[in-house]
Phi, psi and omega in degrees: 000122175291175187262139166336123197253354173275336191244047177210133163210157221274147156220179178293159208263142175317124169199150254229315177326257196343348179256319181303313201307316180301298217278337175256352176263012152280284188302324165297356164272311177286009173260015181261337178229000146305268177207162177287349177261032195206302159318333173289301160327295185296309157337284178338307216280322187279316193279326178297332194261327167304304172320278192328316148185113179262309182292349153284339167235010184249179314294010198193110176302131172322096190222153180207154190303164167219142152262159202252136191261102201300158172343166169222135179289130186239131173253161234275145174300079184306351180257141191294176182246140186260107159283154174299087173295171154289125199110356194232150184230038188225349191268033161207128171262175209206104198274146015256165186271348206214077171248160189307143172288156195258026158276010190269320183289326202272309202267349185267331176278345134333287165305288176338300191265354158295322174248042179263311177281356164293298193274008176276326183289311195271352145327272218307319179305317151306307168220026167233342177103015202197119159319335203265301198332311161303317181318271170350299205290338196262342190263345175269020152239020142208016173236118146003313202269315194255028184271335165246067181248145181262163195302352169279329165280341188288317187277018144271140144314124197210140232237319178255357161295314163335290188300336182296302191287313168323255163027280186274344167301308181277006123319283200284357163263342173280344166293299171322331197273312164340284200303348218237306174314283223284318201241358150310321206250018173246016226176037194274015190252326179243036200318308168317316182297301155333278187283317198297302212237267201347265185340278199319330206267348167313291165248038165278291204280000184257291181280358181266356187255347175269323170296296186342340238209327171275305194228096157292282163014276162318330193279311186300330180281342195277133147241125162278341169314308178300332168301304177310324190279334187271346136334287198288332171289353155275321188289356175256352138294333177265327189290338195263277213306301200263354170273350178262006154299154184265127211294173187216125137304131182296142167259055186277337193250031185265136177296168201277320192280006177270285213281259206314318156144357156336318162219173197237175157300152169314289221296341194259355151291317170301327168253000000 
């Protein structure tokens, strides 16, 4: 029985060429840097899926019915709808409503990176016998002199690898400690778990697949266990320092001219 033209309408008829066609202008490519016989294949495999289809649509396109399923009676909802008065600016937020001050990221990046150089000094102290040996190693990823310096220069003092290292270290834990304010009050069920193991372990694996490849040299000198533990001990100090602060609501829904000091609230007019 044909189908009904009233409960029907036509679409293109299903069909599998455009995907072979795909599949041979691939192999004709990747055979340019394989093999020459994987480009032959792909030719083939592209003209045989053109042919094929052209002929679905040319001179006259394929189509074949669908039935079309009527409408389904939706009935109407006994329950009210609460609108949105005029005037009120609370009724959409910008999560989280409530986050750490970002003197919380500055002491928590502080706490962090005093004991990341705590357990970093006792490596060098273990096992090379000398404080400055971690110090050296880390200031030898951007001075030149001490990136093929050998472990006997590394365990000596040296007054501008300090100062380098002192530098890119207290940089980079109060940017850490920032990033930790900012991304804590989005994580309020676990923070520790987030900052102390997630974070560190992230960009422990961010810097072991990136060095390899910036500083082999340098890449070669790292014990990453240890690298690893001094990760987790600052994320679990900055992460312990800013989560036990106490959060400040966001002024988002505070009007723009409040937020600059243009105006003040009534009560604060009043008094």
């Amino acid at each position: 029985m044909a189908p009904d033209r009233r409960s029907t309408i036509h679409v293109p008829t299903p069909t599998a060429w455009p995907m072979i066609a795909a599949f041979g202008i691939t192999l004709a490519w990747a055979g340019l840097v394989t093999n020459a016989l994987v480009t032959v294949v792909g030719v083939i495999a592209t003209l045989w899926g053109a042919v094929g289809w052209f002929r679905d649509v040319l001179p006259v396109q394929r189509l074949e019915p669908v039935r079309v399923e009527p409408d389904p009676v939706i009935a109407p909802s006994p329950r009210g709808i609460t609108y949105v008065q005029v005037g009120e600016v609370i009724h959409r937020a910008r999560l989280p409503v409530a986050i750490y001050p970002y003197s919380a990221g500055v002491v928590g990046g502080i706490a962090g990176g005093v004991a990341m150089a705590v357990l970093a000094c006792l490596y060098g102290l273990i096992f090379h016998g000398s404080v400055w040996y971690p110090i050296n190693l880390l200031a030898a990823g951007t001075m030149a002199s001490l990136a093929t310096a050998s472990p006997e220069e590394l365990a000596r003092f040296n007054g501008p690898a300090l100062a380098v290292a002192s530098l890119v270290h207290a940089v980079m834990s109060l940017l850490v400690g920032l990033l930790y304010a900012v991304l804590l009050p989005m994580v309020p069920r676990r923070p520790i778990l987030f900052g102390g193991i997630v974070v560190p372990v992230l960009w422990t694996g961010l810097i072991w697949a990136s060095l390899r490849i910036v500083n082999p040299i340098l890449n070669a000198r790292i014990d990453w266990p240890w690298f690893v533990a001094s990760q987790l001990a600052f994320g679990i100090a900055a992460g312990l320092v800013v989560s036990r602060r106490e959060k400040i609501a966001t002024q988002q829904h505070v009007p723009l001219a409040m937020r600059a000091g243009i105006e003040f609230a009534k009560k604060d007019r009043k008094e």
